[in-house]
MIVEX-563223 format. One record per residue: x, y, z of N, C-alpha, C, O in turn. Coordinates in steps of 0.2 Angstrom, whole numbers, plus 5000, padded with zeros to 4 digits. Layout:
BEGIN
XYZXYZXYZXYZ...
This chain:
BEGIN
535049635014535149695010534949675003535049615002534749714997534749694992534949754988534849814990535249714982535549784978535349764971535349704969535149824968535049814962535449834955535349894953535849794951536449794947536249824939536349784934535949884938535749904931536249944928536150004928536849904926537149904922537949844922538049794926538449854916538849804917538949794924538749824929539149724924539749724933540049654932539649614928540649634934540849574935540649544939540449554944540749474936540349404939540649404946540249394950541149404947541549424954541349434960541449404966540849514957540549574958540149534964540149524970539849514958538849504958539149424964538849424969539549364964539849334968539849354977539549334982540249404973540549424981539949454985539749424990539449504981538949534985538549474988538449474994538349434983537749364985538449314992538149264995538949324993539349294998539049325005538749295010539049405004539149435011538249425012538049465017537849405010537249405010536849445006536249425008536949495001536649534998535949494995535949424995535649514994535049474988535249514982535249574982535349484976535649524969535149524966534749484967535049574959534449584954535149604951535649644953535049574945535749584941535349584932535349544928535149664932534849684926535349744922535349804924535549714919536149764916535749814910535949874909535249784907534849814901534449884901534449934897534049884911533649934913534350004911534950014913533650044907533950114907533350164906532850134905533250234907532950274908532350224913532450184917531750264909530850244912530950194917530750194923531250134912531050054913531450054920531350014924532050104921532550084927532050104932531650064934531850164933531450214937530950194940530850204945530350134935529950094938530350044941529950014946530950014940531149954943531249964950531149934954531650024951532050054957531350064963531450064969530650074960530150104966529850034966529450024971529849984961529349924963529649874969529349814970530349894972530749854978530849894982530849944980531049884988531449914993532049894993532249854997532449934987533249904986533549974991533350024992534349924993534749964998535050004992535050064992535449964988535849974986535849974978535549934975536150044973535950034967536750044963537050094965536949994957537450014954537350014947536949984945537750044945537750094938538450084937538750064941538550094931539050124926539050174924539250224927538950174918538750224911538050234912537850294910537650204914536850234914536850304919537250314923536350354915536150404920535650374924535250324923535750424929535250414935535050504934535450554934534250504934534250574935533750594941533550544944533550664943533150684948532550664947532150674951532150624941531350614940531650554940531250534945531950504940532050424942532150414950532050354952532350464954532450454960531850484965531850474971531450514962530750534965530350454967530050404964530550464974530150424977530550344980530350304984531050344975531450304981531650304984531950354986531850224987532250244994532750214997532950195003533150204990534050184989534250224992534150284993534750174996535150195002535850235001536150275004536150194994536650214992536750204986536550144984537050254980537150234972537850224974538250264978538050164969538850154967538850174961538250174958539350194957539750204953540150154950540650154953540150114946540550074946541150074941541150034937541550124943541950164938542150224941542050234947542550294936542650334939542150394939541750394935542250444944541650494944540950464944540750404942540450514944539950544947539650564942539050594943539750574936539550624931538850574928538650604923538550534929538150504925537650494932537150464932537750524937537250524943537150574946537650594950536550634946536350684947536450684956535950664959536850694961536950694965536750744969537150744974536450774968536250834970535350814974535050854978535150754970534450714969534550684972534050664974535250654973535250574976535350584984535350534988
């Protein structure tokens, strides 16, 4: 599985996932454009956010399995898109 980490997370976090086997990309800087290309140039399972928007023109065409939140609510992830 691979998950892609574009935004804060603890080291913990990013620990624990690379234990159960994850493959980690731990780029906390991507935001808009630059996330949207990063998210279509892998086959990532898995995508976590914080504070970053996710919108319906960044999700055209991937094929993320699951977005986290890492925090509370949904409000920075167009769920309706995802």
């Amino acid at each position: 599985m691979k998950a892609l980490i574009a935004d804060k997370f603890e080291q913990s976090g990013l620990e624990g996932l690379t234990a159960i086997g994850y493959q980690v990309a731990y780029e906390p800087t991507l935001k808009g454009d630059e996330l949207g290309k990063r998210m279509r140039e892998d086959d990532w399972d898995v995508l976590v956010v914080r504070s970053t928007q996710i919108t319906r023109e960044m999700l055209d065409g991937v094929k993320i399995e699951v977005i986290i939140r890492a925090g509370a609510g949904v409000n920075t992830i167009d769920v309706a898109a995802a």
